[in-house]
N, C-alpha and C positions, 0 to 999 in steps of 0.2 A: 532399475528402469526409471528413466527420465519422463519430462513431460512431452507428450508430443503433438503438434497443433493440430487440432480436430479432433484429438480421443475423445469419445464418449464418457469413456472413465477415466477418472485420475485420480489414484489411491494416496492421500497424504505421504503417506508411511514412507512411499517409493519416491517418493518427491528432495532431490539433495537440496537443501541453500544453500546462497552464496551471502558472502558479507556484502550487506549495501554500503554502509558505514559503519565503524566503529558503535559495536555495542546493537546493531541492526541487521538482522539476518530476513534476506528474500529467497520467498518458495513459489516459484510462477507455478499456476495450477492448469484450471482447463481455460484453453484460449482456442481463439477461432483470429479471421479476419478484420472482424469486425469487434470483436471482443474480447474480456483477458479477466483472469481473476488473479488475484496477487496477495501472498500471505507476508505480511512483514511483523518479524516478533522481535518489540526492542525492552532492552531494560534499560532501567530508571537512569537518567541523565544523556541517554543520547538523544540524537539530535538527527530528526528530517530538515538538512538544510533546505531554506527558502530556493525554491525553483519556479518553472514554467513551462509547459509544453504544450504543444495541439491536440493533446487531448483531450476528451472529458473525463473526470476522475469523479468516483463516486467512493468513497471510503467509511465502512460499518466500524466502531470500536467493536469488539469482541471481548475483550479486556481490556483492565487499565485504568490510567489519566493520564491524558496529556493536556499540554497548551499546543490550541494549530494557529497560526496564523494562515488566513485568506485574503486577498489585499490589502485591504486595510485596518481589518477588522482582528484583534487576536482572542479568543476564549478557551475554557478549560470544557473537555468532554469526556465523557466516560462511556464504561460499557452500554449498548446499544445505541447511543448517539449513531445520528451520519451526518456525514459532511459532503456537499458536493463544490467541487473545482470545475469548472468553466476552462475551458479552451484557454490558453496565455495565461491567464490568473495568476499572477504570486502566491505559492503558498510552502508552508514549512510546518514543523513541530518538534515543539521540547515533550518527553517523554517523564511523566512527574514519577509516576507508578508503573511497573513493569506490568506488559503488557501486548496485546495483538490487534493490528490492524487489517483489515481483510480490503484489499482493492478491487474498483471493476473500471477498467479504462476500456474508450471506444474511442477511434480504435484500437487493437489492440500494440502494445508498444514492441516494435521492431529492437530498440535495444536493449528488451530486457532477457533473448533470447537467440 
């Protein structure tokens, strides 16, 4: 059983990923219209290439260390940090220590589904 947009529940377990990149595995969880939650587990040395999109990105460490860059600014974060991304924003991450990022994008992203 897949995710399906509007469940009330979404049980990790039943949830497949897909490879985002090399070494980065994505697990869309519960999403709606307007919203989306997004499990991304990478190890050590991959890489969240620098992007941008019309979304707002709000991302909790779970585990880990990384370096994120956000415009212009790059820093190292770890579990319980958040990071929030702003509509268009540049932003990326090197992956220091294996680890989980848990996403909430508004709205929710049409292509990750």
């Amino acid at each position: 059983m897949g995710t399906q947009k509007g469940a009330n529940w979404v049980f990790g377990r039943d949830v497949k990923g897909v490879e985002a990149s090399p070494g980065v595995e994505r697990r869309v969880l519960a999403y709606c219209d307007e919203l989306m939650c997004v499990e991304n587990v990478f190890q050590k040395g991959s890489i969240g290439a620098m992007h941008h999109h019309p979304h707002t990105q709000i991302t909790y460490v779970a585990s880990g260390r990384f370096r994120f860059t956000i415009g212009d600014q790059t820093r190292e974060v770890v579990a319980g940090d958040t990071l929030l991304k702003q509509n268009d924003i540049p932003h990326g991450c090197e992956c220091i220590e294996d680890g989980i990022l848990v996403d909430f994008f508004t709205p929710m992203r049409e292509d990750f589904v």
